[in-house]
N, C-alpha and C positions, 0 to 999 in steps of 0.2 A: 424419555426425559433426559436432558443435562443434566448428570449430577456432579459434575464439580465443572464450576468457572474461577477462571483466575485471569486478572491482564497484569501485563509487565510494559512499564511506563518508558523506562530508556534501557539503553543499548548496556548496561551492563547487566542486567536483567536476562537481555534475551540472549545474550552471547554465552549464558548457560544452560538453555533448550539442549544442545546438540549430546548432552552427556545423561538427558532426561528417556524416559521410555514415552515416546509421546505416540504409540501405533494405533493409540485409541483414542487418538484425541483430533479435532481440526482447529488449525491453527489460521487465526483469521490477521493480516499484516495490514497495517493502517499508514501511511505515511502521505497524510491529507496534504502537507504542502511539499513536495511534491509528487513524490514517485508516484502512488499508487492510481493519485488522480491521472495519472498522466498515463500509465497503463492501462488504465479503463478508456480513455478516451484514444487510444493508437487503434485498440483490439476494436471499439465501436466505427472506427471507419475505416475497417477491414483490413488491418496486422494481419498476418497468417499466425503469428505467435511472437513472444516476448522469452526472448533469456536474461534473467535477473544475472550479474554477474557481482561480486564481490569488490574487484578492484579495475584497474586500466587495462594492466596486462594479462589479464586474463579476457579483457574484451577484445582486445589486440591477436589471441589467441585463434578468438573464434572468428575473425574476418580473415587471418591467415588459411585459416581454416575450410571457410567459406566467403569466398569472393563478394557474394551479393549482397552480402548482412548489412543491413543500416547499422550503424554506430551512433548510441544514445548516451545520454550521461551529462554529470554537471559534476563540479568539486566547486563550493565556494559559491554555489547559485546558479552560475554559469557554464555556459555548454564549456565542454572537455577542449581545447586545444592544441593547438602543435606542441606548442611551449611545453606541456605536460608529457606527450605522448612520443617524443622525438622525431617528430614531422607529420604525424595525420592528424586531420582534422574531421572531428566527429560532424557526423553528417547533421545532428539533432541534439538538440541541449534537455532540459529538463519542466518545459513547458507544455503545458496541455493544448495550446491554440498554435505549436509547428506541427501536432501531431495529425494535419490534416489529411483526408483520404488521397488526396493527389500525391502528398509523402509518402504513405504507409500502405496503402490498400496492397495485399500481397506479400508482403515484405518479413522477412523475419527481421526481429528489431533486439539486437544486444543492449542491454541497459545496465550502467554503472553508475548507482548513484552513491552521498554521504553517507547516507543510512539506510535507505528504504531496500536499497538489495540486497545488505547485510543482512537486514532484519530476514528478509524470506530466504538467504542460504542456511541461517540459524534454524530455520524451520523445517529440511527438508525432510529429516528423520519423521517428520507425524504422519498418520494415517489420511489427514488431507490440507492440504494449504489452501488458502486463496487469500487473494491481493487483493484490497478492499478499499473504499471511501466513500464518500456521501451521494457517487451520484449511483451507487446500484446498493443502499443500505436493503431495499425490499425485498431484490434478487436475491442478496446477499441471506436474510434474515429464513427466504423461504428455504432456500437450497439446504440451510441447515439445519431447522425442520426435519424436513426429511429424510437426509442423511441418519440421522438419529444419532449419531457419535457421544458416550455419555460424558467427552469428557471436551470443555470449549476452552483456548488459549486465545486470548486478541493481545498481539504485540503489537504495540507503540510505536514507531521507528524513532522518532525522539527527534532533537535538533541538539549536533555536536556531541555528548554522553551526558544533555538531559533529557528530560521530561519534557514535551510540548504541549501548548494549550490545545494546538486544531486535533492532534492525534486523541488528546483527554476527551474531547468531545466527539470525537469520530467513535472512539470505544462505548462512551458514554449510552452513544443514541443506538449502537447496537444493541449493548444490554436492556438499553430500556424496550425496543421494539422484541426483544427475546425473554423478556421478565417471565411471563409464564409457564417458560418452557425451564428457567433455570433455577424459579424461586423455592421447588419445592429442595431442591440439592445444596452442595456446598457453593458457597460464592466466599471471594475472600475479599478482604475490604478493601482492596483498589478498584474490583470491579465496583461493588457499593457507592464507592465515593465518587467513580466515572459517572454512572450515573445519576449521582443529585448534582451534579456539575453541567452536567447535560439540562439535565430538567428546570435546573436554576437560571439559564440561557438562551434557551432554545427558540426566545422570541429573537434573537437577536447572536445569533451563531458570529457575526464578523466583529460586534464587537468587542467579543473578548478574543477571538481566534485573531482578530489583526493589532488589537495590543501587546502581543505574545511578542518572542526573539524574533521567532522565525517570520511570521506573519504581518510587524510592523516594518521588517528589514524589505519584506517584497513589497510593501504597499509605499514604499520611501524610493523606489528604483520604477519609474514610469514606463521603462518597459517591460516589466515585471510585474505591476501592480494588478494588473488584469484578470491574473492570473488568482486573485485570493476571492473573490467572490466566485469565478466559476469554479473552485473549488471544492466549496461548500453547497453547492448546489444540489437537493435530494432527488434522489432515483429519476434519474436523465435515462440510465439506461436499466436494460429488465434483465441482464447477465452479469456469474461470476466469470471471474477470473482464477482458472484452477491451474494450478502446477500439477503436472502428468510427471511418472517416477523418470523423464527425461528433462527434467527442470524446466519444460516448457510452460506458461503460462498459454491459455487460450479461452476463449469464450467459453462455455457453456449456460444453458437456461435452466433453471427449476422445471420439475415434472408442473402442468397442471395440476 
């Protein structure tokens, strides 16, 4: 059984994981518009792996580093450019429909996003991470089941250093599919409240996640817009997303 659950909404929250004793704990990273989605969706048509990285130059780091790496990432919504980076240009921005297998199949993929790869360096101290959103919530809900870990963390990745609405219901509908694995333990009441937020919506997930900052901002840019319903789309795929103790992200399945 889970016996303590707690989520942390925005980035000033989770930027204090790293000084937590989190080795008994798995830490679940949500950043529904975009990172995480967009993770899930690299590694489903066949990424060899994802490095979540912090900032620019540290992604700059690892193509020095290693020649063949795709370069991911956005500041601002938008893929990474020269302008930023003093002449490269990122191969891939931070949409889930460039993440296609003719891109990616193979490929180790550096990812530097606003928040969402912040949020999982914050995490890396815990006994397990994984990168999470709406479309492997099942995968996601079984793997940790199993795990048994008694102690669950779902960080928010947030939009700028708040709270989001897609991330609120991202956390939301985990809790609520894990209620009775967590209701007999401690919960604190931002999970509580994720979830009557969840439950209070859940007919209709886009219309509060795309009145949101972040969410009305993509759905106002037509070539972005696309991007917020496949978003929210539940268990597309039947794998996590685990960070290995070499910060790698990679697929794995729940045991049967």
């Amino acid at each position: 059984m889970i016996t303590r659950t707690e989520v942390l909404l925005t980035p000033a929250e989770f930027a204090t994981l790293q000084g937590r004793d989190l080795s008994q704990a798995v830490c679940v990273v949500f950043d529904v518009f975009r990172a995480t989605s967009t993770m899930l969706e690299a590694l489903a048509n066949g990424a060899a792996c994802i490095l979540p990285v912090r900032d620019i130059a540290t992604a700059l780091q690892a193509r020095q580093q290693e020649a063949s790496v795709l370069l991911a990432g956005e500041r601002d919504g938008f893929r990474i450019g020269a302008d930023r980076t003093g002449g490269i240009e990122f191969d891939l921005g931070n949409s889930p429909r460039e993440f296609t297998r003719e891109r990616v199949e193979g490929r180790k993929v550096v990812m530097t996003t606003s928040n969402g790869t912040r949020a999982l360096d914050a995490c890396r101290g815990a006994g397990e991470v994984l990168a999470t959103s709406f479309a492997n919530l099942q995968a996601t809900t079984s793997w940790i089941r199993q795990r048994r870990l008694p102690h669950l963390v779902i960080v928010c990745a947030g939009t700028l250093d708040h709270a989001s609405l897609e991330d609120t219901l991202g956390a939301g509908a985990l809790v609520d599919r894990l209620w009775q694995s967590v209701c007999g333990g401690w919960i604190d009441d931002a999970a509580r409240t994720v979830r009557e937020v969840f439950r209070a919506n859940q007919g209709d997930l886009q219309a509060l996640a795309g009145s949101g900052r972040n969410g009305a901002r993509l759905l106002g840019l037509p070539e972005l817009a696309d991007d917020v319903p496949l978003c929210l789309m539940p268990d597309r795929f039947p794998f996590v997303a685990r960070m290995g103790r070499d910060g790698l992200l990679r697929s794995e399945r729940p045991s049967d």
